[in-house]
N, C-alpha and C positions, 0 to 999 in steps of 0.2 A: 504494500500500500504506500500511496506517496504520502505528503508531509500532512500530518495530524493537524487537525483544531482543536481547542480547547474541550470542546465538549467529548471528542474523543479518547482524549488524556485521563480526563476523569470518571468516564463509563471503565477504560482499562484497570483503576485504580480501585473501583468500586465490583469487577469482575472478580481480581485477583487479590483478595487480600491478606493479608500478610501478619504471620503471630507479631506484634505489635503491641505494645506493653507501655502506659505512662500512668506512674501515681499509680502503682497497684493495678491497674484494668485494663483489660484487653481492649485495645480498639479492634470492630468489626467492620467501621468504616470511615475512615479518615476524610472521607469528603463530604461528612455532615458531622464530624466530630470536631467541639469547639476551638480542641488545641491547635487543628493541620485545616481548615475546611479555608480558614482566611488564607493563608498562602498556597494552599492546593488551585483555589478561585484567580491568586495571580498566575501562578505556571501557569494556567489556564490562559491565560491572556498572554502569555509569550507566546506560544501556538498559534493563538489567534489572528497575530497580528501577523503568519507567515502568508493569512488568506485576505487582509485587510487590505483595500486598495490603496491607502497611503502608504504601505511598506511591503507589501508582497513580494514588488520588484527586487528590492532591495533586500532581501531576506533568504531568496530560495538561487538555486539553480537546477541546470536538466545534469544528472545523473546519466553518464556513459553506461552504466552496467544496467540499468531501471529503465531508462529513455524518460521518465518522470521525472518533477521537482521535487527535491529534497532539499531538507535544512540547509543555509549556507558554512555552517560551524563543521560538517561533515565536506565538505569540498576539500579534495588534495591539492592545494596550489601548485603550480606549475610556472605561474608568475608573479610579478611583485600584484600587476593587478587583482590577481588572485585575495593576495592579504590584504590588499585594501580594502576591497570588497567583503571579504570576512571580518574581517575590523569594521570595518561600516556596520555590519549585520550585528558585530558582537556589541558594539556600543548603543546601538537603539531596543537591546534588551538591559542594557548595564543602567541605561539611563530610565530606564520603567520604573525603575525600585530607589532612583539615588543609590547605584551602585552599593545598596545596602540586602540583595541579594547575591551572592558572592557564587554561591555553588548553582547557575543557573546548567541547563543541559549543554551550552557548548564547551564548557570545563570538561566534560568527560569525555567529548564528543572529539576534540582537538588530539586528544590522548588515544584513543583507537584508530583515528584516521593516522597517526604518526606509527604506532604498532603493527598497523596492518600494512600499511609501506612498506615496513621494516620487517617481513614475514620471513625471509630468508635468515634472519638474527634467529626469531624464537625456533627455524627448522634444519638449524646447523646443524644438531644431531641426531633428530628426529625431524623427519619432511612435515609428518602428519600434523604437529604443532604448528608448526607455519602456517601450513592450508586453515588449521582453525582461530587464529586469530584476522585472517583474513577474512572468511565465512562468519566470523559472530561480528566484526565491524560495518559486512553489509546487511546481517542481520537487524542490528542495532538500525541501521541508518533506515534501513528499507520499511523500516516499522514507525520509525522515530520516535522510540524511546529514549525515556527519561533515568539516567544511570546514577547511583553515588557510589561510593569506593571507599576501600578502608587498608590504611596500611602500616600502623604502628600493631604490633599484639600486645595482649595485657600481659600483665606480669606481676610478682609478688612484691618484689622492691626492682628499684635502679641502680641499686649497686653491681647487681650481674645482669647477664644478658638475659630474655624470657625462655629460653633454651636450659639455663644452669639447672646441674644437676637437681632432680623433685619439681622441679618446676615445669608443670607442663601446660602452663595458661595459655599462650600463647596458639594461635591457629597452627596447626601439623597434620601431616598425613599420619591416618593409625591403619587405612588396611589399602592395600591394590586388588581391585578383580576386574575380571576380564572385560566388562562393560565399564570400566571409572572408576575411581577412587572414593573412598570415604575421610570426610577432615573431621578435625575438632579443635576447639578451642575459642577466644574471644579475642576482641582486637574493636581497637579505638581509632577515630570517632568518625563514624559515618552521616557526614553533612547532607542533608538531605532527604535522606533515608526511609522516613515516613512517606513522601512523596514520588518515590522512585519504582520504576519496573524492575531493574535489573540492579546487580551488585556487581564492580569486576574489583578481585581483591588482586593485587598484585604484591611484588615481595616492596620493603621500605626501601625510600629513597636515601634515606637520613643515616640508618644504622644498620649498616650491609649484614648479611645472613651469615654468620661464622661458620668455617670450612667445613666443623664438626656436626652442625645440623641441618643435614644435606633434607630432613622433614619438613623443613620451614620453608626449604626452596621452590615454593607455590604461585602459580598466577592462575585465574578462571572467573570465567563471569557466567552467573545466575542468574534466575530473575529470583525475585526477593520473597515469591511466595512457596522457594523450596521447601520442601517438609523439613524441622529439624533448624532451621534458621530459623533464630529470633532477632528481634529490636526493642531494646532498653534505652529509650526516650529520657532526655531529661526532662524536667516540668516546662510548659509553655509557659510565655513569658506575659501575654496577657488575656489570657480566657476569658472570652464571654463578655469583652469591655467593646467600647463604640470609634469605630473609626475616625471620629474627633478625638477622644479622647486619647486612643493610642492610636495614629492615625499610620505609624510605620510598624509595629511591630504586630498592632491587629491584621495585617495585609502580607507580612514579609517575614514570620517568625519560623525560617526554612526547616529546625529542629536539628538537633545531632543527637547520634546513638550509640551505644555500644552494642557492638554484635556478637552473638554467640552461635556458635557452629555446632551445634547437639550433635554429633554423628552425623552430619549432613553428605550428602552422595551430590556427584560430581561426575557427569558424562563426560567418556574421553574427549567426544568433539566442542568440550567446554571448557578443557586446559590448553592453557597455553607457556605453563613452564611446569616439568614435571623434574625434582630433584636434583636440580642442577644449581648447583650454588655460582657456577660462574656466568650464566645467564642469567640470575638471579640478581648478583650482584651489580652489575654493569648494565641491566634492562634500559633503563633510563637514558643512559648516555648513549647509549647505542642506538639505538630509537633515533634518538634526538627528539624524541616529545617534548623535552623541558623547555624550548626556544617557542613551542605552538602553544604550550599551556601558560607562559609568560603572558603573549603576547592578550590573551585573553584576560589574567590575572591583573594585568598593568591597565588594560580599558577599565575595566571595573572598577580599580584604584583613581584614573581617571574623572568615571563619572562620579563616584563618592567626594572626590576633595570637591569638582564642582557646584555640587548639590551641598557639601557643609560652607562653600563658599559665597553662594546663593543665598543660605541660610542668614548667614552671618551682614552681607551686605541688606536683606530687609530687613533685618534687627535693627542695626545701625539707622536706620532710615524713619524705621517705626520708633527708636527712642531717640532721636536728634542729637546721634552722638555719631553720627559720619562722618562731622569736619573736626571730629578731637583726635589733636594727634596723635595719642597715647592709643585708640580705638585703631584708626587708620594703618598706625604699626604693627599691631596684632591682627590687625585683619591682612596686610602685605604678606606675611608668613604664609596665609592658607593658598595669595595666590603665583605663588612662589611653587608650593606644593604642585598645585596643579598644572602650572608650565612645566612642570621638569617628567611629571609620567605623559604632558602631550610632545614635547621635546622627544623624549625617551621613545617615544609610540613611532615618530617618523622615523630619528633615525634610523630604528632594528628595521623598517621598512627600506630607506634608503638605500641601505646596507645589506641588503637578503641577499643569499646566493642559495643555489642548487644544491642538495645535500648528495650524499654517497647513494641515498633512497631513491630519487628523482623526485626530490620535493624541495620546492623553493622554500627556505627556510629564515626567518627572522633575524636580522643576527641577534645573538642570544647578548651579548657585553651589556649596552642600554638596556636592556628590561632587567637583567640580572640588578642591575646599579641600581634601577627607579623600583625593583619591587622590595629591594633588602632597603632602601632609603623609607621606604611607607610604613616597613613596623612601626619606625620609631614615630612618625614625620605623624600618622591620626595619633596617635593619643594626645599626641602637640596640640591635632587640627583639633580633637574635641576641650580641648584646654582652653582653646583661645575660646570655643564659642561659650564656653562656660564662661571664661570674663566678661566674655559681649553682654550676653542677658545677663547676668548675674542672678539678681533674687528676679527679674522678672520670668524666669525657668524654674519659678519655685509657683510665684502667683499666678499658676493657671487656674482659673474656675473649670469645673467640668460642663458637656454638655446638656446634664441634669439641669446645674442651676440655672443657667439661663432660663430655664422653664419654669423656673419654680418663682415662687412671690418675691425673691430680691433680685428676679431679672434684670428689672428696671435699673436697679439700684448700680450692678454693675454695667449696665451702657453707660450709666452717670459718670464712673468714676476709674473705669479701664480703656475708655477710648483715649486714643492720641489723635496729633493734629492728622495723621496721614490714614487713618484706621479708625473703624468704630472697634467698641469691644468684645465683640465674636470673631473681628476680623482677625483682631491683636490676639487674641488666646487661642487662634486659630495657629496664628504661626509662632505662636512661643510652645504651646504644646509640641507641636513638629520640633521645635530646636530642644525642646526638654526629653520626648522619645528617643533623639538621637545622641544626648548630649549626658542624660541623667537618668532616667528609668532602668530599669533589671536590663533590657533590649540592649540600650545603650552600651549598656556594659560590658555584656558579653560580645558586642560589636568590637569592645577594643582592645578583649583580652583573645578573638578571636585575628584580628590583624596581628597583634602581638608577635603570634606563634601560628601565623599564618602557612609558613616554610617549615616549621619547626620549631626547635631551640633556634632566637636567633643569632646568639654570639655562633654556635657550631656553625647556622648556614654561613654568617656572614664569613666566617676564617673559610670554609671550603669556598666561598667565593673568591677570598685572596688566592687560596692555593688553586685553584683552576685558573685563574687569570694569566694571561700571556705579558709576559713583564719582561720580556726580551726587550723590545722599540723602548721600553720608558727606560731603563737600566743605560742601556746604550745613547740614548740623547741625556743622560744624567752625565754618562763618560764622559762624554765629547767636550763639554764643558768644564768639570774636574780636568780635564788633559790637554784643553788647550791652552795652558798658563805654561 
């Protein structure tokens, strides 16, 4: 079938449902259920806008293997226009949410299309692996489903690895038969989760598989309502409240899980790395997925400092504190922020070249820089918008009182000169959801450790960095005295 509508998405979701766990109880159906039905309704509307005459154009292409439109996030570039064009597509879902949905479907989508390029990697020792990461990427596409992924395993403590002797928390192979393998174990934190079709676990990016636990050396993608797979939801962040009131995270609250693999069973033609610790390790770079999944991660980062920039400039505007210096300076920062990942965006574009796969690829240096600069750079952007509002992110009335008998009283005494006062608690709530509420929050411990630990990513970004040219123009100048 060619590219899903919203209403599609969520008929799939409500076919197939999934053991499903938050606060003690089973969800039976997440698309009328308080915690997921809000952000289930926007996935919905990214779909939708693939069939929307304002953006359709812009969103799909014809698929050589399908002769149909499919998603633009599944497209193998082959040119730079290619990335442009997906970059287009990816920033007018980035910019749906204020880039405050992070795990939308082309995050997964960019990472199979770079896998399945790269099919000769996973069938170096086995053919049969290759063909199936090939066959589940058009599977995925040709359905166009909605994917999350999980790749850290649990574990007892972090002083040893989840492998250490006793410790067998961690996802593992326990048996091989002749039709697929059986796993077990849990593993953190599947963004999404509640709202997804399918799962593809791969091995970690961050803390390679040690030589000795050649069980851990796993990659396969499910759909999510395999028997024996659960989801361990944390609590929603605002149940059952009104889109005024939590106007970002009643709409946008994606959820994250931990997942537990009970003896879960895995068809052969659903692996795509089976025991190999050196496939395992090196997946990622070899791919070269990490240059396609930047490039998405960085629009995203993008559209968010825009949107808290946004934010921050009608604050300023609504409390007539736009020409105070002190205001002006702290708001320069957010748009600072935001030149350097659109900066960052053309150059890897400028700069693509053809990879070993036949895929025109991003160059990875600027996105690596502007996505390891964003850990730190939102908690900043939401720092400054806390200065801006101050206690006016505190005096939000809700959408009750208005209604109620000191309605009045607050038109009296919350309008400003540019704003009545629904107008004004309209948009301080918005900068309060993003800025101060549980949502908020988790938004910035969720950039945080967005890559990981970011001191680790940040050193693997020194040590992968090509420091030959700057060493050598550092010489030239030491040695020409």
């Amino acid at each position: 079938m060619p590219i899903r509508n919203g209403t599609q998405y969520l008929e799939r979701l409500r076919l197939h449902p999934k053991d499903l766990w938050i606060e003690g109880e089973k969800v039976e159906d997440v698309t009328h259920h308080m915690a997921f039905s809000g952000c289930a309704d926007s996935i919905a509307s990214l779909y939708e806008m693939q069939h929307d005459a304002d953006f359709s154009s812009k969103m799909t292409f014809i698929s050589e293997s399908s002769n149909k439109p499919e998603g633009l996030s599944f497209i193998t570039p082959t040119t730079k226009d290619h990335l442009i064009q997906r970059g287009n597509m990816m920033l007018s879902w980035a910019r749906f949410s204020g880039g405050v949905l992070a795990r939308t479907p082309d995050y997964m989508n960019v990472i199979l299309m770079a896998c399945s390029a790269a099919s000769d990697f996973f069938g170096k020792e086995d053919r049969a692996l290759g063909q199936n990461i090939k066959n589940y990427f058009r599977y995925v596409m040709e359905n166009d489903l909605t994917l999350t992924h999980t790749l850290v395993n649990v574990r007892k403590t972090k002083k040893y690895p989840s492998y250490a002797k006793g410790d067998d928390l961690g996802l593992h192979l326990t048996r091989e038969r002749d039709d697929g393998i059986i796993v077990k174990g849990a593993r953190i934190l599947a963004t999404l989760a509640p709202l997804s079709d399918e799962i593809l676990v791969f091995p970690s990016s961050v803390v390679p598989t040690d030589k000795d636990a050649s069980k851990y050396a796993l990659a396969f993608g499910i759909s999510c309502d395999t028997p024996g797979l659960k989801f361990l939801c944390r609590e929603a962040l605002s149940v059952g409240r009104s889109t005024f009131d939590h106007p970002l995270s009643s709409k946008f609250d994606e959820g994250d899980a931990i997942v537990i693999f009970d003896d879960v069973f895995v068809p052969w033609e659903k692996v795509f790395i089976f025991n190999n610790v050196d496939i395992s390790n090196s997946a990622f770079s070899n791919t070269r997925a990490g240059p396609h999944i930047n490039q998405q991660i960085v629009t995203k980062n993008m559209a968010k400092s825009e949107f808290v920039l946004g934010l921050a400039v009608l604050m300023t505007e609504a409390l007539s504190t736009n020409e105070t210096p002190y205001i002006q300076a702290l708001a320069s920062e957010l748009i600072t922020t935001y030149e350097i990942s659109k900066a960052c965006l053309e150059a890897s574009i400028s700069n693509a070249k053809m990879n070993k796969w036949g895929v025109m690829e991003p160059d990875s240096t600027p996105l690596s820089a502007a996505k390891s600069a964003f850990t730190s750079a939102y908690p900043r952007l939401i720092e400054i918008l806390q200065l801006i509002g101050s206690s006016s992110l505190i005096a939000v009335p809700s959408d009750a009182d208005f209604d109620s008998d000191i309605g009045g009283l607050l038109e009296e005494y919350l309008s400003t000169d540019t704003l009545d006062a629904k107008q004004r608690t309209k948009l301080f709530r918005m900068g309060w959801d993003i800025s101060v509420s549980s949502f908020g929050g988790r938004q910035v411990l969720y950039e945080r450790f967005f890559s990981g630990d970011p001191h680790r990513t940040a050193a693997l970004n020194f040590a992968s960095y090509d420091k030959e040219l700057v060493k050598n123009r550092a010489l030239d100048i030491i040695n020409r005295g």
